[in-house]
C-alpha positions as CSV (number, residue, x, y, z in Angstrom):
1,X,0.0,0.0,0.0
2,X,1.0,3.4,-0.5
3,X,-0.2,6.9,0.0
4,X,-1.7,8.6,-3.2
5,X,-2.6,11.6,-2.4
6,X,-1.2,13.6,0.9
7,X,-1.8,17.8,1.9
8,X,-0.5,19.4,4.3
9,X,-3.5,19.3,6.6
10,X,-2.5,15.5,7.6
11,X,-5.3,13.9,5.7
12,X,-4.1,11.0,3.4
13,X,-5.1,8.2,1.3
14,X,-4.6,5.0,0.9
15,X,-4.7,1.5,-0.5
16,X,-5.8,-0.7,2.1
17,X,-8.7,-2.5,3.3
18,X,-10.0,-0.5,6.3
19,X,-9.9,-3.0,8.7
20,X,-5.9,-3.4,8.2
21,X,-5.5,0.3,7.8
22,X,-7.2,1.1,11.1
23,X,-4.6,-1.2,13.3
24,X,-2.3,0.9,12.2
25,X,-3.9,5.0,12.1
26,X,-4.9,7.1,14.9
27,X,-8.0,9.5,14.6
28,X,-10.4,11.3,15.9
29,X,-13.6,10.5,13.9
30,X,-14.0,7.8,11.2
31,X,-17.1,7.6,9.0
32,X,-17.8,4.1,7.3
33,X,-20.4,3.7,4.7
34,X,-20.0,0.5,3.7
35,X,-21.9,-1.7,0.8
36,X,-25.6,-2.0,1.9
37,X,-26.6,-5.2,-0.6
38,X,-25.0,-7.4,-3.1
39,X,-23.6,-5.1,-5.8
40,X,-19.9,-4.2,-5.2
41,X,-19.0,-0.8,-5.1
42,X,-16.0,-0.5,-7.2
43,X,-18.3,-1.3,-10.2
44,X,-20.7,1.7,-9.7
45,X,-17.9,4.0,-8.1
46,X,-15.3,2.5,-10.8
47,X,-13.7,6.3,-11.0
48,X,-12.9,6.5,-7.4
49,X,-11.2,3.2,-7.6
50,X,-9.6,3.7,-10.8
51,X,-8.0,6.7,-9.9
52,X,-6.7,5.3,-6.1
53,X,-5.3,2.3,-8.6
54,X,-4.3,4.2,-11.5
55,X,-4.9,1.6,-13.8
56,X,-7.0,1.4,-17.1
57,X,-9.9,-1.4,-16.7
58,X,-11.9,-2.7,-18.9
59,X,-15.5,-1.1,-18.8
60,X,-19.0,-2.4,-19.7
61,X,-22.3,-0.9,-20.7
62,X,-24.2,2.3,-21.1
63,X,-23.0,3.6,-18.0
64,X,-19.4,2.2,-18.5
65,X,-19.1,-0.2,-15.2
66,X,-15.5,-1.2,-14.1
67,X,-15.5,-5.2,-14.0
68,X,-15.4,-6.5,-10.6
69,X,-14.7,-10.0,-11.2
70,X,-11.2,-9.7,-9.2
71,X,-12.3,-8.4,-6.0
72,X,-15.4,-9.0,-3.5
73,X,-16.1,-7.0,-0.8
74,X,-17.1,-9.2,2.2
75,X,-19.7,-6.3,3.5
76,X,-21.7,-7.7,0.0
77,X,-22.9,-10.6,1.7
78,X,-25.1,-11.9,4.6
79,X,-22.7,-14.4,5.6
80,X,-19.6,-12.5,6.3
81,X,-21.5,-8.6,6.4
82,X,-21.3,-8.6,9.9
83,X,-17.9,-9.9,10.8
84,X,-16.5,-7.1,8.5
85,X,-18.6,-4.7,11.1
86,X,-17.1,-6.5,14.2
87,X,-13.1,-6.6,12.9
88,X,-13.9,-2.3,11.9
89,X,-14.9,-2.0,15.4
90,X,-12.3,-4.0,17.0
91,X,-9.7,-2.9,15.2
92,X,-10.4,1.4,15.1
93,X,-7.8,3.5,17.6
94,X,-10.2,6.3,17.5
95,X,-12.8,8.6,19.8
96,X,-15.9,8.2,17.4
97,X,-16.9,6.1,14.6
98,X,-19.8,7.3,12.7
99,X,-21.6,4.8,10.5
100,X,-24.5,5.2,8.0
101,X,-26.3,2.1,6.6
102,X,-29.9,1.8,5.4
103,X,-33.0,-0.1,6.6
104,X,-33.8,-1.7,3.6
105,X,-30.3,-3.9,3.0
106,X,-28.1,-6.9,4.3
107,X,-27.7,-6.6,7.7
108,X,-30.5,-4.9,10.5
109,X,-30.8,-2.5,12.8
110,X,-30.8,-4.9,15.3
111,X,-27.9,-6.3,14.6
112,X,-25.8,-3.4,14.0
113,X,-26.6,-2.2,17.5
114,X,-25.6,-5.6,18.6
115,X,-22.4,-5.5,17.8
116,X,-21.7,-1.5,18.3
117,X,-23.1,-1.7,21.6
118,X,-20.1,-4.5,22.2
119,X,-17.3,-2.3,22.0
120,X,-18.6,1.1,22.3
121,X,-21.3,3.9,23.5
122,X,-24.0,3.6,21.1
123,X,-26.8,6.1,19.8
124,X,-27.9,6.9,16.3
125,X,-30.0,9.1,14.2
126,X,-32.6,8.8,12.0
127,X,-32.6,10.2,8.4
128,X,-36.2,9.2,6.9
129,X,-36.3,10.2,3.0
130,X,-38.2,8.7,-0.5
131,X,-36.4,6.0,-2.6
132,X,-37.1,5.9,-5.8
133,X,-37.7,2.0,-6.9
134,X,-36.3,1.5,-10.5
135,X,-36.2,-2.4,-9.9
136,X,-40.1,-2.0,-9.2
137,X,-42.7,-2.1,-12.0
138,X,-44.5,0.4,-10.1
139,X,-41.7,2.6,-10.7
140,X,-42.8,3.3,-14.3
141,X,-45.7,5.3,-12.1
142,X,-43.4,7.0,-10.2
143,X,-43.9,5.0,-6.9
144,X,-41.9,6.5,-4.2
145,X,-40.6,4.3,-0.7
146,X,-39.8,5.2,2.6
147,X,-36.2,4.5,3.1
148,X,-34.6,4.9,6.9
149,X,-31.0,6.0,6.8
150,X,-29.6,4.9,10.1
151,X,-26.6,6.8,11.3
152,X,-25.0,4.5,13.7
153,X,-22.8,6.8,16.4
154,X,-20.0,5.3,18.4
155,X,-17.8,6.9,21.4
156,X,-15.0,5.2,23.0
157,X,-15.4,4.4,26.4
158,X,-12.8,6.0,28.7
């Protein structure tokens, strides 16, 4: 791993997954927002990661997606979802972790706060707001669904 892009107001980037980075950082605040359901997020955010790879890869379709056929995030499915949660919060030297995550994907409310409450003081916020449903046939009517945004708040304990 190595850092891309670096300013003088000690912010960086880097390569690394976050829960190998954060044995290794010290911070105040983090903010997650990990994958909420199946699709990996290097496909749809292909510029983010082609620019933190500088590579050239090959693209597909109308809206030019990256092929993700060589990596997997593990937050992209049921079975391992919530062990990726436990190892972030484990493994983060910092005073607060802020998380947002939907209602309406792989792992619950419930089970978030399960783990969070572990480790950490936990509270969270609410953030209702309308989802439009392309995946819906109703959506050709321009059907609109409630969507919770969770955002998940974590302080160290002293």
């Amino acid at each position: 791993p190595s850092v891309i892009i670096e300013s003088n107001k000690h912010c960086k980037h880097h390569q690394w997954d976050c829960k190998e980075i954060l044995k290794y950082i010290e911070a105040d605040v983090i903010y997650i927002d990990p994958p909420y359901n199946t699709r990996q997020y290097n496909t749809y955010y292909h510029l983010l990661e082609t620019m933190s790879l500088l590579d050239e890869p090959d693209i597909r379709g109308k809206t030019w997606l990256r092929n993700d056929s060589n990596w997997k995030s593990l937050w992209c499915s049921k079975a391992t979802a919530i062990n990726e949660l436990e190892e972030v919060i484990k493994n983060a030297n910092v005073k607060y972790i802020f998380m947002s995550y939907s209602n309406e994907w792989i792992l619950t409310y419930e089970q978030i706060k399960e783990v969070m409450e572990k480790y950490w003081e936990y509270s969270y916020k609410e953030l209702p707001y309308k989802k439009y449903r392309w995946d819906k046939e109703e959506a050709r009517n321009h059907i609109w669904n409630q969507v919770i945004e969770y955002i998940h708040i974590l302080k160290k304990p002293s």
